[in-house]
MIZAGU-207849 format. One record per atom (N, C-alpha, C): atom name; residue in one letter; residue number from 1; z, y, x negated. Coordinates in Angstrom, 3 decimals, m for minus. Layout:
N
ATOM  a r   k       zz       yy       xx
ATOM CA A NUM        Z        Y        X
...
! end
This chain:
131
ATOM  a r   k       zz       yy       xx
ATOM  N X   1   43.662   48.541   36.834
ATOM CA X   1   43.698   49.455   37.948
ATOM  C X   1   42.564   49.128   38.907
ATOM  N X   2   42.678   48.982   40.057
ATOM CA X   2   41.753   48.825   41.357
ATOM  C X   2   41.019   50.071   41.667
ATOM  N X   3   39.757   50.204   41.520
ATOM CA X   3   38.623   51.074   41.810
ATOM  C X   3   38.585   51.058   42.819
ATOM  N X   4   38.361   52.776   43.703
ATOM CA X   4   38.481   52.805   44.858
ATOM  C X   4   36.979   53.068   45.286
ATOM  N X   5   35.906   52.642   45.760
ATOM CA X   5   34.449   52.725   46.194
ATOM  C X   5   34.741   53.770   47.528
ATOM  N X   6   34.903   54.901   47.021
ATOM CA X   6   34.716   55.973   48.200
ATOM  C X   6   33.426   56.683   48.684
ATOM  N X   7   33.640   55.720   50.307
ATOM CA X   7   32.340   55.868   50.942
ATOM  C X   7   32.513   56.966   52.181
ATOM  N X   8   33.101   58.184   51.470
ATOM CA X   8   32.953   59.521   52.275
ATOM  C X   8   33.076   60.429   51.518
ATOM  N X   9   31.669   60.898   51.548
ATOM CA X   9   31.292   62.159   51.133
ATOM  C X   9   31.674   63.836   51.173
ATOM  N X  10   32.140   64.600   50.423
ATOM CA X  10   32.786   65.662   50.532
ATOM  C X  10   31.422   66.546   50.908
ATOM  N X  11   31.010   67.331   52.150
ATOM CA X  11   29.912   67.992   52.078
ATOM  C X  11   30.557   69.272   52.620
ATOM  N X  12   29.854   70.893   52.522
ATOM CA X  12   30.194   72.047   52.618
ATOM  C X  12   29.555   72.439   53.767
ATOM  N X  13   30.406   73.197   54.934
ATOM CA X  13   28.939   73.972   55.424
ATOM  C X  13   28.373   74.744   55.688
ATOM  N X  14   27.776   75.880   55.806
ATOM CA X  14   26.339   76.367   55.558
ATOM  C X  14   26.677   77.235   55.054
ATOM  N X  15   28.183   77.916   55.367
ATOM CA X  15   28.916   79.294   54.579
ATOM  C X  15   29.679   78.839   53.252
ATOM  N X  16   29.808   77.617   52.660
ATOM CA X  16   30.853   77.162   52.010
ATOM  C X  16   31.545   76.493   51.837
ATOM  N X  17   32.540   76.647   52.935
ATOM CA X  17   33.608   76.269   53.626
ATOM  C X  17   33.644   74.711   53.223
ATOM  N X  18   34.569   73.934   52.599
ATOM CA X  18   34.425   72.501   52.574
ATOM  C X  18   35.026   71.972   53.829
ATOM  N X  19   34.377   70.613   54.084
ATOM CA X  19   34.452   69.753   55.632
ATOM  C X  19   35.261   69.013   54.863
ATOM  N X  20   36.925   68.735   55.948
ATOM CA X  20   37.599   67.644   55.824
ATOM  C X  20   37.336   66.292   56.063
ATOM  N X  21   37.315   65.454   55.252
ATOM CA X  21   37.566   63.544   55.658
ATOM  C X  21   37.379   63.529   57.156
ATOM  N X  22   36.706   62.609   57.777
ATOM CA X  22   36.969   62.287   59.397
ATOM  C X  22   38.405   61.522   59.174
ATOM  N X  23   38.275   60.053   57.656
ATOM CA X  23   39.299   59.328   58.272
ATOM  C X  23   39.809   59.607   56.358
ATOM  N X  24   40.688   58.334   56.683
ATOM CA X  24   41.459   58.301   55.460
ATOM  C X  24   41.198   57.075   54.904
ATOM  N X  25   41.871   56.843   53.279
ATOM CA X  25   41.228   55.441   52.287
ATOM  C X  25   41.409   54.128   53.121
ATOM  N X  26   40.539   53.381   53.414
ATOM CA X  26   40.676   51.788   54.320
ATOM  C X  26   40.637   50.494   52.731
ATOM  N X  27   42.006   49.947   53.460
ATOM CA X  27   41.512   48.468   51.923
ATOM  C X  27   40.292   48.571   52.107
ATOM  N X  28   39.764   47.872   52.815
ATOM CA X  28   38.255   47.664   52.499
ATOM  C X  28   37.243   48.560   51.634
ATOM  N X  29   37.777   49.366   51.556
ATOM CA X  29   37.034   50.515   50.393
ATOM  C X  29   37.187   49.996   49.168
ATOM  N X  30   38.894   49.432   48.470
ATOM CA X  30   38.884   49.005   47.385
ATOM  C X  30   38.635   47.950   46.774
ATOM  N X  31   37.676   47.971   45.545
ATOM CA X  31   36.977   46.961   44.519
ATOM  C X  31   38.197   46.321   44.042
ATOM  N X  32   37.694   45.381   43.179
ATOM CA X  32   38.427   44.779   42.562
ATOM  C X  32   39.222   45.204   40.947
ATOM  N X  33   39.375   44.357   39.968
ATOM CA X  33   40.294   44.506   38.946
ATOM  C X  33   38.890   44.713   37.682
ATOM  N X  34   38.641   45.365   37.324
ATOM CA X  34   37.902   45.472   36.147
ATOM  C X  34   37.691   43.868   35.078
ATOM  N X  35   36.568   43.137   34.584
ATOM CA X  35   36.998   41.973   33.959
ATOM  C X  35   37.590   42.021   32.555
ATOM  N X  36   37.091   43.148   32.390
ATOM CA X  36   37.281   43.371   30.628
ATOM  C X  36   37.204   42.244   29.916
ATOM  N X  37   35.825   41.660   30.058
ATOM CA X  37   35.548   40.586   28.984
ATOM  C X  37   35.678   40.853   27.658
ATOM  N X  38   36.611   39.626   26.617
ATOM CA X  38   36.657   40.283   25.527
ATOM  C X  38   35.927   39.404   24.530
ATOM  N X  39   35.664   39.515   23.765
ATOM CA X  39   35.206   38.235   22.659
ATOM  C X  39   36.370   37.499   22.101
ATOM  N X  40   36.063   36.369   22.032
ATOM CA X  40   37.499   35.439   21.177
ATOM  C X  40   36.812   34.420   19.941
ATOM  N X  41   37.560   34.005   18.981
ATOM CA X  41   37.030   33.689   17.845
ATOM  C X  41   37.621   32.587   17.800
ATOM  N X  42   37.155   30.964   18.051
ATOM CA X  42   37.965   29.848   17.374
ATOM  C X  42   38.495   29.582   18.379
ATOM  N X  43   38.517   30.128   19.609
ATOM CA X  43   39.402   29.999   21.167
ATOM  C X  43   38.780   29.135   21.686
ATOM  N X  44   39.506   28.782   22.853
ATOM CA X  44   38.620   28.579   24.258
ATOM  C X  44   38.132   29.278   24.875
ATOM  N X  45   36.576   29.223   26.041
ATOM CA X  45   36.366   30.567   26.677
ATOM  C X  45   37.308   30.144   28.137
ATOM  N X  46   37.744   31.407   28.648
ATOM CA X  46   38.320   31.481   29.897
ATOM  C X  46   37.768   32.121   30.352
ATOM  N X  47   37.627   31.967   32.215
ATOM CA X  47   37.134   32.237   32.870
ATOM  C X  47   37.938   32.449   34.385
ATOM  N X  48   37.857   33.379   34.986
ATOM CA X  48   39.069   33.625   36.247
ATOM  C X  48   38.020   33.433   37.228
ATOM  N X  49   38.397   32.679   38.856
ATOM CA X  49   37.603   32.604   39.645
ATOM  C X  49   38.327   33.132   40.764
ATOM  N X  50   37.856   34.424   41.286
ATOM CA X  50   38.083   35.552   42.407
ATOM  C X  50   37.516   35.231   43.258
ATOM  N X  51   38.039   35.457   44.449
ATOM CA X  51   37.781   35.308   45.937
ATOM  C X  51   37.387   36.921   46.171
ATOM  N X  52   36.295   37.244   47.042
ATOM CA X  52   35.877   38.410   46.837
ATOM  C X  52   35.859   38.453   48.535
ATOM  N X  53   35.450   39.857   49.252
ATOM CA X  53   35.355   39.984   50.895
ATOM  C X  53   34.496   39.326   51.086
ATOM  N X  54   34.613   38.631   52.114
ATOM CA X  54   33.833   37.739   52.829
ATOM  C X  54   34.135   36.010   52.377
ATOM  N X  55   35.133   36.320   51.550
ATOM CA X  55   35.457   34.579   51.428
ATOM  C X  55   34.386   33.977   49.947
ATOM  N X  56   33.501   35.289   49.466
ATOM CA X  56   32.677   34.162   48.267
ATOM  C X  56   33.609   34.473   47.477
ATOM  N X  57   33.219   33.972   46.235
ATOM CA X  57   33.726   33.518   44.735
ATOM  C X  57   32.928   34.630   44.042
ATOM  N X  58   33.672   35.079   42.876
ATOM CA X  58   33.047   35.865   41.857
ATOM  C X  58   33.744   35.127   40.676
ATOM  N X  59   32.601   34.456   39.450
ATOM CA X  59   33.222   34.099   38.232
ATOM  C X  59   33.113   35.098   37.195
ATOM  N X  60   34.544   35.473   36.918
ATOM CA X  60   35.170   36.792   35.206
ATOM  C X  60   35.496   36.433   34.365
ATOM  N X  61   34.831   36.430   33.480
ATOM CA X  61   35.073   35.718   32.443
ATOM  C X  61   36.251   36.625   31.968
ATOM  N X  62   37.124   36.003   30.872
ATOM CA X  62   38.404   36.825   30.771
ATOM  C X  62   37.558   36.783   28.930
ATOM  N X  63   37.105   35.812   27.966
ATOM CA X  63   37.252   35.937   26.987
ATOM  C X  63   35.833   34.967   26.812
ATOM  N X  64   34.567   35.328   26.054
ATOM CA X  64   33.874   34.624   25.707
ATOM  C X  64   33.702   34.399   24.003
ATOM  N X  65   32.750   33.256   24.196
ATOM CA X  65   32.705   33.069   22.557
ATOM  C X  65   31.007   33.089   22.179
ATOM  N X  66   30.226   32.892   23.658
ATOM CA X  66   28.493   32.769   23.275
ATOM  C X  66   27.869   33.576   23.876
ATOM  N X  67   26.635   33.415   23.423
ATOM CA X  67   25.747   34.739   24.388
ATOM  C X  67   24.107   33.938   24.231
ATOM  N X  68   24.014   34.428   25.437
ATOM CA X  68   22.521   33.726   25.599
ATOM  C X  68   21.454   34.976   25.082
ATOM  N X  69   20.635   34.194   24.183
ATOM CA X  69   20.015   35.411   23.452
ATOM  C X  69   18.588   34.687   23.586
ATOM  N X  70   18.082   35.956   23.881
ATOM CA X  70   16.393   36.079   24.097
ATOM  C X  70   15.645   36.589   22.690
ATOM  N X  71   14.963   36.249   22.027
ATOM CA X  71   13.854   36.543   21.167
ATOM  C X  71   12.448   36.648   21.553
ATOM  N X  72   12.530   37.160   22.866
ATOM CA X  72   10.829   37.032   23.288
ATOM  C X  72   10.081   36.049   23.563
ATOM  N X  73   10.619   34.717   23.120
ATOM CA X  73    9.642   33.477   23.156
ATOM  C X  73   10.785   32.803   23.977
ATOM  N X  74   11.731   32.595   23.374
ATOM CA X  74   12.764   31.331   23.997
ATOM  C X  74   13.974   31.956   23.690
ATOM  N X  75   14.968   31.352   24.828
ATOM CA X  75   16.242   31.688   25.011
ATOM  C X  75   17.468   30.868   24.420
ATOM  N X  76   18.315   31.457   23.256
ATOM CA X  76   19.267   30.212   22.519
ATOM  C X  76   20.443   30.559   22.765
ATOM  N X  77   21.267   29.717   23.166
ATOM CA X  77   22.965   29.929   22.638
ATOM  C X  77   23.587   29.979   21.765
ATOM  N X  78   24.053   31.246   21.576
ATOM CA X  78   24.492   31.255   19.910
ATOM  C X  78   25.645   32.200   19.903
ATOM  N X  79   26.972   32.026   18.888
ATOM CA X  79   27.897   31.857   18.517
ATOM  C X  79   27.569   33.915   18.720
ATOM  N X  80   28.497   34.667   19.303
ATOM CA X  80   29.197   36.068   19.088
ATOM  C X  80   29.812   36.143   17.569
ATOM  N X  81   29.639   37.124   16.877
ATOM CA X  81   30.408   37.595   15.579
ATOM  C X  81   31.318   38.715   16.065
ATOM  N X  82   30.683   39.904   16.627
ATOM CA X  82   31.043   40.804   16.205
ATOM  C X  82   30.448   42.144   17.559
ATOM  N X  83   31.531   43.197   17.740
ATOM CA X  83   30.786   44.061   19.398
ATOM  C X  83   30.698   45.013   18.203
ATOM  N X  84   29.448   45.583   17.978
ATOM CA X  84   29.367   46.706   17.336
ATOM  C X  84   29.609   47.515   17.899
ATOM  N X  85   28.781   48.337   19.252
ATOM CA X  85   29.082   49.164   19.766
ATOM  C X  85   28.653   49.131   21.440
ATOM  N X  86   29.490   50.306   22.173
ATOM CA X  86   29.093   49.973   23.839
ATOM  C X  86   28.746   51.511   23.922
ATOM  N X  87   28.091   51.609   25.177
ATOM CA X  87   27.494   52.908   25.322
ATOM  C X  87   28.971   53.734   26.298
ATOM  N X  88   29.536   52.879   26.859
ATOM CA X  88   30.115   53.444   28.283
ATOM  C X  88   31.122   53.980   27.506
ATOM  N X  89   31.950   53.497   26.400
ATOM CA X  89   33.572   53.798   25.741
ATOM  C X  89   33.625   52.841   24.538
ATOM  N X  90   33.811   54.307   23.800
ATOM CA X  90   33.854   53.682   22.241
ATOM  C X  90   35.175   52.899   22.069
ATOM  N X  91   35.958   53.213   22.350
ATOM CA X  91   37.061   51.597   22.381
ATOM  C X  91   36.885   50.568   22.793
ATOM  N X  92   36.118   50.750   23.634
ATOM CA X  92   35.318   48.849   23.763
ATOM  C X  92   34.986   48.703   22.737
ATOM  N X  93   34.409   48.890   21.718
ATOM CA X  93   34.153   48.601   20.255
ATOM  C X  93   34.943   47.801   19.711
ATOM  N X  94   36.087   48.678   19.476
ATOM CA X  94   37.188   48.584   18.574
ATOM  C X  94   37.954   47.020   19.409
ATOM  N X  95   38.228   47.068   20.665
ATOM CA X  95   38.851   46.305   21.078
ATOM  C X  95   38.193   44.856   21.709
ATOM  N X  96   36.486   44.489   21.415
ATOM CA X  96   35.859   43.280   21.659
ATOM  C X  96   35.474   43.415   23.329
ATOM  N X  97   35.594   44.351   23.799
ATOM CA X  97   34.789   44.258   25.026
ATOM  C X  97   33.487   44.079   25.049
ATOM  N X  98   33.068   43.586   26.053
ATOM CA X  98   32.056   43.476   25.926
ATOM  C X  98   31.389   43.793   27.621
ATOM  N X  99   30.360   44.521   27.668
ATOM CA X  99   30.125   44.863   28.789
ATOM  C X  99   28.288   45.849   28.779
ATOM  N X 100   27.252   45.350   30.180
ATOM CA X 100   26.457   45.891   29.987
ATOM  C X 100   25.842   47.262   28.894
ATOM  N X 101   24.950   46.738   28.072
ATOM CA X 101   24.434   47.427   27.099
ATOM  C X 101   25.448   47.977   25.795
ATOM  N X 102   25.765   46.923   25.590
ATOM CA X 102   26.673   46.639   24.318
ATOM  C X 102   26.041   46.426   23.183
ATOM  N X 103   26.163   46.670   21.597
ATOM CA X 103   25.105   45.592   20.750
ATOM  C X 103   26.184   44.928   20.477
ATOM  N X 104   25.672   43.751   20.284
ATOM CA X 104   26.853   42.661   19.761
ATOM  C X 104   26.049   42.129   18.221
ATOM  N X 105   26.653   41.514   17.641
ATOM CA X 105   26.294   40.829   16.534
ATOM  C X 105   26.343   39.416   16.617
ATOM  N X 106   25.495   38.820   16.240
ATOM CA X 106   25.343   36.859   16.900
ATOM  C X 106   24.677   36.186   15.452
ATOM  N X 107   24.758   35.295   15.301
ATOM CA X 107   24.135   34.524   14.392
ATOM  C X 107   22.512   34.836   13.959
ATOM  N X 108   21.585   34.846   15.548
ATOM CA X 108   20.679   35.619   14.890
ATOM  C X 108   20.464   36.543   14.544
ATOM  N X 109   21.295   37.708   14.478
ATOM CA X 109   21.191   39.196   14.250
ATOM  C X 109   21.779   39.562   15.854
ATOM  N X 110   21.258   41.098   15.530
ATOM CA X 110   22.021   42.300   16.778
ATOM  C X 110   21.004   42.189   17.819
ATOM  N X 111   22.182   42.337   18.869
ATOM CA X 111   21.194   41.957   20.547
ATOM  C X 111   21.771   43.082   21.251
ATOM  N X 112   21.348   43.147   22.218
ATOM CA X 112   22.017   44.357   23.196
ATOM  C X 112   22.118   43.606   24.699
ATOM  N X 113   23.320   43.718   24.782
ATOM CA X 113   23.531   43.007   26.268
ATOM  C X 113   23.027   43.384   27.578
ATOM  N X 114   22.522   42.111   28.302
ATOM CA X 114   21.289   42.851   29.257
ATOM  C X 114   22.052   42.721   30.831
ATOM  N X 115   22.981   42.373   30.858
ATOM CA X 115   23.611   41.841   32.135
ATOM  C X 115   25.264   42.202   32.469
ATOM  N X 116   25.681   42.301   33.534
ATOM CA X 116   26.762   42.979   34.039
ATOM  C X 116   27.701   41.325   33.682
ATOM  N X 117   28.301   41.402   32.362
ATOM CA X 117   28.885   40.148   31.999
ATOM  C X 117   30.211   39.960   33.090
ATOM  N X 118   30.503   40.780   33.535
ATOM CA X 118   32.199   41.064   34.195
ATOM  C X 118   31.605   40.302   35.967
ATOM  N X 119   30.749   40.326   35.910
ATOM CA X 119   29.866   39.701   37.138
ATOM  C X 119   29.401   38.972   37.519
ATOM  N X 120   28.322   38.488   36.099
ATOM CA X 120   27.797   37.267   35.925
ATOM  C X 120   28.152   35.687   35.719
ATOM  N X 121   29.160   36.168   34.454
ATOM CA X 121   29.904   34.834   34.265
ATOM  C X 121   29.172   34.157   33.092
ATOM  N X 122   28.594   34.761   32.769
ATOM CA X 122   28.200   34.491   31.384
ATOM  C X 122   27.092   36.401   30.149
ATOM  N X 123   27.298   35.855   29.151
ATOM CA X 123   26.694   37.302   28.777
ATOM  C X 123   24.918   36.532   28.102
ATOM  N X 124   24.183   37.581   28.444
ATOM CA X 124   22.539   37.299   28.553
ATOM  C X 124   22.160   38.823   26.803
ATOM  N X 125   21.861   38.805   26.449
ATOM CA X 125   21.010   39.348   25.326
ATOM  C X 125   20.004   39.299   25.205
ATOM  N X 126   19.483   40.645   24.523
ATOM CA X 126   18.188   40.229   24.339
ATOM  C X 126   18.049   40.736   22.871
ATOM  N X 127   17.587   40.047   21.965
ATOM CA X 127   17.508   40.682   20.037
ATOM  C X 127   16.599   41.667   19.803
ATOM  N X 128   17.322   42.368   19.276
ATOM CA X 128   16.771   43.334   18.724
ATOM  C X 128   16.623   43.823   17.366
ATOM  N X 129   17.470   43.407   15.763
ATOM CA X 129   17.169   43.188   15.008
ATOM  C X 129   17.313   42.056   14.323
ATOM  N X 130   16.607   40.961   13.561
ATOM CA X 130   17.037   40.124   12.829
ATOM  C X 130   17.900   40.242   11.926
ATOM  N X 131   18.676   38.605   11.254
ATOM CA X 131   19.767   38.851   10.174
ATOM  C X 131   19.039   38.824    9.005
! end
């Protein structure tokens, strides 16, 4: 479903009374398609490349398999197991989404995702417990 970024404000005035819209919804208001990055196991990663307003590129990942994980000292690539849990919707859990402030499970232990993966084009971690 296409998110509509509504940039008019419903304000009241001074008695109550709510103020109607000047105008009505313009495309240009509406975002794009949600990426719903998912984790994949043994796959290939895919990746969709969107044309966004103004003619740039946005890379979505459709399905990853790594995550760049921080331990404080140095940054490694390492293999996804497992989305424990997401803060935004507990069915992202269940169903391998993966999306800002997620914990995931990785080879070195549990990380919590530090970056808007549906945006970025790749997912960034940072560890938080060892295995």
């Amino acid at each position: 479903m296409v998110l509509y970024q509504n940039p008019i404000k419903r304000k009241s005035s001074g008695s109550g009374g709510k103020k109607r819209a000047y105008r009505d919804k313009r495309l240009a208001h509406y975002g794009g398609f949600a990426a719903m990055t998912k984790l994949v196991k043994g796959e290939k990663e895919q990746r969709d490349v969107v044309r966004t307003k103004g003619g740039n590129i946005t890379i979505k990942p459709k399905y990853v398999e790594y995550a760049n994980v921080s331990d404080g000292k140095a940054m490694k690539k390492v293999k996804i197991t497992n989305v424990v849990e997401t803060p935004s919707n507990k069915h992202y859990a269940r169903e391998n989404v993966i999306v800002k402030g997620a914990i995931i499970e990785t080879e070195l232990g549990k990380a919590k995702v530090t970056n808007r993966v549906g945006q970025d084009g790749v997912v960034n971690a940072v560890l938080i417990a060892k295995a």
